[in-house]
Every structure is written in structure tokens, then in C-alpha cells.
C-alpha positions as CSV (number, residue, x, y, z in Angstrom):
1,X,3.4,38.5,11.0
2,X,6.8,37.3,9.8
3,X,6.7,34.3,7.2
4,X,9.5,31.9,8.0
5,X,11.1,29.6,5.3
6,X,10.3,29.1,1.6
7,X,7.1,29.6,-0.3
8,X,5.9,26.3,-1.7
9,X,6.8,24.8,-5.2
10,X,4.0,24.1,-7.4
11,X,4.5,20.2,-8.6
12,X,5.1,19.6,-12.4
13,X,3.1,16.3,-12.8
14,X,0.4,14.4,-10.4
15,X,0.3,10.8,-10.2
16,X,-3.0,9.1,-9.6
17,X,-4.9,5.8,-10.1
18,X,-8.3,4.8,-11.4
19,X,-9.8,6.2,-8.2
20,X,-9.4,9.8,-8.9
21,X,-9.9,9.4,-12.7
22,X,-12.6,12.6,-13.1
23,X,-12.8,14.9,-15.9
24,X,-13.2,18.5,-13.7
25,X,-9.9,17.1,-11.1
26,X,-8.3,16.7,-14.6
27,X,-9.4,20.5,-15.6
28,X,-8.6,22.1,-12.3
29,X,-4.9,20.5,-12.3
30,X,-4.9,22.3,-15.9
31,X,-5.7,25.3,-14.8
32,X,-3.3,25.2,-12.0
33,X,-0.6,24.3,-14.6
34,X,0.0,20.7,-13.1
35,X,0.1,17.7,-15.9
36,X,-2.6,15.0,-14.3
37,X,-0.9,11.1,-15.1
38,X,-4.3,9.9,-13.7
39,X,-5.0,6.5,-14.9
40,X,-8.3,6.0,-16.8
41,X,-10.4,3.4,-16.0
42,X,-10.4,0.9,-18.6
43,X,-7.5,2.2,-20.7
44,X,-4.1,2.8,-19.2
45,X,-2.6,-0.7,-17.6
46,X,-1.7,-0.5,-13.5
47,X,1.9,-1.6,-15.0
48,X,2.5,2.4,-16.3
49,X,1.6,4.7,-13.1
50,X,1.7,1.9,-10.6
51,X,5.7,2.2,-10.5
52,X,5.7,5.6,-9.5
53,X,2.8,4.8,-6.7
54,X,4.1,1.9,-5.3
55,X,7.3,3.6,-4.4
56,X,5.8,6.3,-3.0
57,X,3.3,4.4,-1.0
58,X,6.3,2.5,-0.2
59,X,8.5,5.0,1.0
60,X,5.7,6.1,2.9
61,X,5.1,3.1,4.6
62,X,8.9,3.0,5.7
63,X,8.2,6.2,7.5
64,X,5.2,5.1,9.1
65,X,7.6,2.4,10.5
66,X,8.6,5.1,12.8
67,X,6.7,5.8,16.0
68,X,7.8,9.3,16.8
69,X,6.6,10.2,13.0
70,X,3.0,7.6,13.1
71,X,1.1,10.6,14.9
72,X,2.8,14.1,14.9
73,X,4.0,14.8,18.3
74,X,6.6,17.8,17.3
75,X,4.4,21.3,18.0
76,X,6.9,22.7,16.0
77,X,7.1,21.7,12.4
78,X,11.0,22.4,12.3
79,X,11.0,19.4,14.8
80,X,9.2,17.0,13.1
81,X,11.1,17.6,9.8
82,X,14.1,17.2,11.6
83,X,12.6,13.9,13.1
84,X,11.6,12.8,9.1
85,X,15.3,13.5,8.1
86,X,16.5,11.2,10.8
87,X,13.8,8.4,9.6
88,X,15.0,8.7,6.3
89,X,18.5,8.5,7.1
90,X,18.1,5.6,9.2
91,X,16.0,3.7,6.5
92,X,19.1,4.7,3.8
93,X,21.8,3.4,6.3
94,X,19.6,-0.2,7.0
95,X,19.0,-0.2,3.4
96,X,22.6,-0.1,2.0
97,X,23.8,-1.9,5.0
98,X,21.8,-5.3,3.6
């Protein structure tokens, strides 16, 4: 069996809210070398992590916009990125065009 493409790149930092706010998540992230930025409940205000979750629920929402990507048709996952890149680049070129 031949593995095609890159291995996968561990993320620095996670970015949660309130909902995932639990102290073993918090541990296992630690022991995977990932810095949680989980919200606590009752401490942190939604103004400091919301930013970086709205965009990225919002960016994600733009993508949803797009039918081929809503459910994944593509068999091939070469496809379906090749679809998201298309997505994205449309969303840019609407977006600057404004």
C-alpha cells in the first residue's frame, strides 16, 4: 500500500468555546502538545475567542453556500479539494469585487 500526499501537521493552538470547557480535553490536548484557548465558563469574555470562531464558522458557512461541496459527492478526495479551491476562489473574487 502506497501513501499518497503529505502526512498531517499537528495544529499549534485549538480554539474552543464554553461548550468544550473540560479539564481531561484540556490534558489530552497537553499531552498531544496542542495549546487549548478553550473558553472557561464564567471567566474568559466571548469578545477574546469569539473573533477567531466567528471567522471560521464564517468561512465555513461561505463554503457551505456551495452545493457541489454541501454533501461530498467527489469519490476521490483530490476532487473535492480541487472543488473547495474553486469555492474559495470564487468567494475571494465576489468578495474583492464588492
Amino acid at each position: 500500500m502506497h501513501i499518497i500526499g503529505h502526512g498531517r501537521r499537528r495544529p499549534a493552538k485549538l480554539h474552543a468555546d464554553k461548550a468544550y470547557e473540560n479539564r481531561h480535553l484540556r490534558q489530552w490536548l497537553r499531552s498531544r502538545k496542542i495549546t487549548p484557548r478553550i473558553a472557561r465558563k464564567g471567566t474568559e469574555s466571548f469578545e477574546r475567542l469569539g473573533h477567531h470562531r466567528w471567522t471560521i464558522e464564517r468561512t465555513m458557512s461561505w463554503l457551505a453556500g456551495c452545493r457541489r461541496l454541501h454533501r461530498r459527492y467527489e469519490c476521490k478526495a483530490d476532487h473535492f479539494l480541487a472543488f473547495a479551491g474553486i469555492a474559495a476562489t470564487l468567494i475571494c473574487y465576489r468578495r474583492l469585487a464588492r
